[in-house]
N, C-alpha and C positions, 0 to 999 in steps of 0.2 A: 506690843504686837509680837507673839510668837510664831517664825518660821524656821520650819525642819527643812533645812537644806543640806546636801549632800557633799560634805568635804571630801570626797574622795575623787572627786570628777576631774578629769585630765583633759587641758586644753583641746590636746590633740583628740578626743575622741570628737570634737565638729568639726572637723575635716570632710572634703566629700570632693570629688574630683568635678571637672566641672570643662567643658572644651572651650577653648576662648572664644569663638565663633559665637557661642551663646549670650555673650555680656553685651546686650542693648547699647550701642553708640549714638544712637540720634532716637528722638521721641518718635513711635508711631503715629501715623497720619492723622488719624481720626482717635482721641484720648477712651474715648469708651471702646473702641472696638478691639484692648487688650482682651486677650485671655486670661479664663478665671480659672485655677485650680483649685475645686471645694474636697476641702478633707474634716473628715468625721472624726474627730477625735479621739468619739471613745470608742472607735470601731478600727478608722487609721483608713477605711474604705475613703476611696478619691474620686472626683467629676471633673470631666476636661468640659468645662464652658465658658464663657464671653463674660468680660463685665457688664455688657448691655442687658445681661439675665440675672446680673445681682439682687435686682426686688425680689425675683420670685424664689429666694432663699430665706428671704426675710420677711417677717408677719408684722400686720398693723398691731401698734402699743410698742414696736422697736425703737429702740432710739439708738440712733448713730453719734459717737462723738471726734468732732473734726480739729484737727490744729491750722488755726487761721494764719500762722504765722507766715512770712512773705520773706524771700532771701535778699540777704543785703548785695548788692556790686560790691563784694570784699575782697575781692583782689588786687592789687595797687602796687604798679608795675614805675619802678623810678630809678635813681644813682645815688651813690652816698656822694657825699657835697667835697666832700675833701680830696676824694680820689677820684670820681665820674665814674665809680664801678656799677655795674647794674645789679640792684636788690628789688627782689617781691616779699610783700606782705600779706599775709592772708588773714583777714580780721577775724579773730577768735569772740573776743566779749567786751563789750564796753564796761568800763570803769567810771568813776566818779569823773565829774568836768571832761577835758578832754584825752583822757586817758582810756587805751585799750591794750587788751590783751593781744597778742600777734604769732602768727606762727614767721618765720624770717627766712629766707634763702638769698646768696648761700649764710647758713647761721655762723657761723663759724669767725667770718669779718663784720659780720655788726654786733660791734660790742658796748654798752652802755656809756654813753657819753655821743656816740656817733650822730650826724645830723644826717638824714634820709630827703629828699625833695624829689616832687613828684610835680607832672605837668606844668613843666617850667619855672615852676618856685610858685605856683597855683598854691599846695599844697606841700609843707614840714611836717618832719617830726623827730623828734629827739630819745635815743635810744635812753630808755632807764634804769632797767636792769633785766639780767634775766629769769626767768620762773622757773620754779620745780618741775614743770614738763617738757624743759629743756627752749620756748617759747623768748619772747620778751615782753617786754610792758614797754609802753611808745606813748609818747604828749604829741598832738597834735598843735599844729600853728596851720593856721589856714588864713585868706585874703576874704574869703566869703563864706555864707552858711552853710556849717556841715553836710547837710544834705543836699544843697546843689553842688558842693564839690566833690562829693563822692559819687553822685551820677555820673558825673562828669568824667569821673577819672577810672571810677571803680570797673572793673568786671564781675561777670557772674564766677563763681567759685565750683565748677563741675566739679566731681569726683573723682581722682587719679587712675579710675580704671574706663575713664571715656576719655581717649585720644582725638574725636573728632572735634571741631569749634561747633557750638551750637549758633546756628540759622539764628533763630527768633529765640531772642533771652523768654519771652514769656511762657515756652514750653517748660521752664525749671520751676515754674510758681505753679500754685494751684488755682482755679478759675476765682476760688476765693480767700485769697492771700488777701490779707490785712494789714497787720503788725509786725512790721519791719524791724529786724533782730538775727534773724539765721544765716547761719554760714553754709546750710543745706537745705535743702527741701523733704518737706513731710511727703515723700513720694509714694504712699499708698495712697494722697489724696489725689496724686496727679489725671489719674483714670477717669475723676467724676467730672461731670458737664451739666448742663442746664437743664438736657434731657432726661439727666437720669435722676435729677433731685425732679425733676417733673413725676416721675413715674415712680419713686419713693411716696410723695405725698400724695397722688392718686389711690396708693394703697393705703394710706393711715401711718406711712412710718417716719417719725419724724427726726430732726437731729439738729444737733448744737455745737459751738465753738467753744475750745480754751487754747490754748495759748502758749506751746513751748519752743524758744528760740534755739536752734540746733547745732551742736557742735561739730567741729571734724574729730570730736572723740567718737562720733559715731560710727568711723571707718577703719577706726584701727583695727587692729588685730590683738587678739588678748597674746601676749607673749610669753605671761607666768605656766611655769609646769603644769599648777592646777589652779584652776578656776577660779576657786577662794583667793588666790595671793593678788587677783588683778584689784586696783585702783579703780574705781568706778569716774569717770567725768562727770560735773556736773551741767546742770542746763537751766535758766530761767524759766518758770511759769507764772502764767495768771489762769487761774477759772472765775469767772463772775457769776454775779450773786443768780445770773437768769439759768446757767449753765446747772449750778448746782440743784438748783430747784426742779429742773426739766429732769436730770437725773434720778435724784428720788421720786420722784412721781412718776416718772416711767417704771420704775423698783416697781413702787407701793400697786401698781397698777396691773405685775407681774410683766413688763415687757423686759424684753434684752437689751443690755447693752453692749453696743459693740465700737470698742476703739479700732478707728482708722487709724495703725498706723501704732507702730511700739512706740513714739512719742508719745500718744496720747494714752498708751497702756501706762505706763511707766507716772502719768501724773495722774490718773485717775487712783493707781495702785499706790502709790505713796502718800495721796491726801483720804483715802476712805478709811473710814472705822474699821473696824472686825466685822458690824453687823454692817456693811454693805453701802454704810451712809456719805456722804460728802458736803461739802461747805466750802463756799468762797474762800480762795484768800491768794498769796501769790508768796512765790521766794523761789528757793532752788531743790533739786532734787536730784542725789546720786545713785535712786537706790539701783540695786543692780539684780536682774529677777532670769534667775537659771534653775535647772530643773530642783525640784524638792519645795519652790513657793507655794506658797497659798493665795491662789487668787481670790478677792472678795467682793471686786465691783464687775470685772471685766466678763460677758458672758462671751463674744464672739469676737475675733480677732481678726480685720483684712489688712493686709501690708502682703510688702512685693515680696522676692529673693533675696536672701542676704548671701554676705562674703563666708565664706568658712572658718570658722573658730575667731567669729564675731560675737559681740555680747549681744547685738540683734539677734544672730541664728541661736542662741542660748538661752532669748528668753520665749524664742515662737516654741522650742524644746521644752521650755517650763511648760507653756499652756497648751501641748498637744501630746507630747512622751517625746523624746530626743529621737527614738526608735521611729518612732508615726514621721519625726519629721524626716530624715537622712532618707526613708523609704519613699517618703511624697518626689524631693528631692530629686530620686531616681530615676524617679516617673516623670518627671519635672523633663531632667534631661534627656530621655528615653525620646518622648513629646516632643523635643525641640522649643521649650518653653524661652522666651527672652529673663532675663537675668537681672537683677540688681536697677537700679534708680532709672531708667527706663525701658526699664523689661515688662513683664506680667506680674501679675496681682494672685491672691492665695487668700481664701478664706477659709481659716479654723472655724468649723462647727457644733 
């Protein structure tokens, strides 16, 4: 697979100013009644509307592709055993048996070897070493099943740029979280409701699940001078066998497809053909999609705000012009649009 991508491109040109005031703290009351800002792509021309008017941008033979995935309580608040000092862990990715990946605070005093105990010696783990993203690798010891212990103990893992506590953990999932794995939420799905898959299939448009478990690489900030030098993170997926079949058939039938959500862009773009096609299967995926890609499955794109000189804001830049986007943006804040993982929603057209 040949893609013409542009090495010249300088981090700092996704930069965009942004007033703090604007960055969503707590989820809107009623999940559909976000705003929708639709932008035309190949025009860059923009509509200030609701997500409750999502169908009627969308034609029956659509098909929408959703990530089912459901965020773990990965946050795991405890003392190292030898001293009583207080460490948090933030679950990155599970490993073989009962080993995971971790991000550590403060990192600096857990160092490999260290014993970690959480709710009262409910739940150990034993420092291993540390990883190339500066992270650790942790074994767990636990008294009962991983999963009721980490209900138990875990928190939900907000974003660093929401200071409030979240009310109702279940505002951070999607109505239809499933498979339990992310450290984040696929937040373009957070908008959808019962109502509005009702009035999708009234019109004839239908849509499907796959599956990618999300990283906190998804919040960084690219830090390299240019774009090209960053490190992509990777992320687990699954598509199943029903997923891939809905999608070529919606192809072959000429409908659109539209990934909710750069998670689902990013696994649909890294498992299709050249000619547009896809197939089951599951593993990881780093690809990293900034402007100069060639898109081959994806026709329409909803997902929220991102951060600035984000691999997110980089790849909405790939499939709109970087120009269409930083301009929508403007207008974005002009609007007083909400921001980032419970702000508003954005449809590329």
């Amino acid at each position: 697979m040949k893609i013409k991508i542009d090495q010249s491109l300088k981090t700092e040109e996704f930069a965009y100013f942004l007033p703090p005031e604007l960055i969503a703290q707590d989820p809107i009351q009623q999940r559909d009644s976000s705003r929708l800002l639709v932008l035309a792509k190949d025009s860059g021309k923009i509509k200030d509307s609701t997500f409750k008017e999502l169908p009627g941008f969308l034609k029956a033979g659509d098909l929408l592709v959703l990530n089912d995935t459901r965020v773990l309580p990965a946050r795991l608040l405890g003392h190292r055993k030898d001293t009583g000092g207080r460490v948090e862990l933030l679950l990155l990715r599970h490993l073989p048996e009962n080993k995971w990946e971790v991000l550590c605070s403060p990192g600096k005093r857990v160092r490999p070897g260290t014993t970690l105990t959480f709710g009262n010696g409910l739940l150990e783990a034993e420092v291993l070493e540390k990883t190339a993203a500066g992270g650790r690798t942790v074994i767990f010891k636990m008294q009962q099943p991983w999963e009721d212990v980490l209900h138990k103990l875990g928190r939900v893992p907000l974003p660093p740029y929401i200071k409030k506590p979240l009310k109702d953990r279940k505002r951070y999932q999607t109505v239809y979280a499933h498979k339990e794995g992310s450290s984040a939420a696929p937040t373009a799905g957070l908008h959808f409701t019962d109502a509005i898959f009702a009035k999708l299939k009234k019109k004839g448009i239908n849509w499907a699940y796959l599956t990618m478990h999300i990283g906190l690489g998804t919040f960084r900030p690219v830090k390299t001078e240019y774009i090209k030098d960053h490190v992509m993170h990777s992320e687990y997926f699954e598509i199943p066998a029903a997923t891939a079949r809905a999608i070529n058939m919606a192809r072959e039938k000429g409908g659109r497809i539209i990934a909710v959500g750069t998670s689902c862009c990013r696994v649909l773009e890294s498992q299709s053909n050249p000619q547009g096609k896809i197939g089951a299967g599951s593993g990881e995926t780093n690809l990293f999609i900034y402007p100069g890609y060639n898109f081959k499955l994806t026709d329409i794109l909803l997902t929220n705000f991102h951060l600035p000189r984000s691999t997110l804001l980089m790849l909405v830049s790939a499939f709109a012009g970087r120009e269409n986007i930083l301009s929508a943006y403007e207008k974005a804040v002009e609007m007083k649009y909400r921001f980032y993982s419970f702000g508003d929603a954005m449809l590329i057209i």
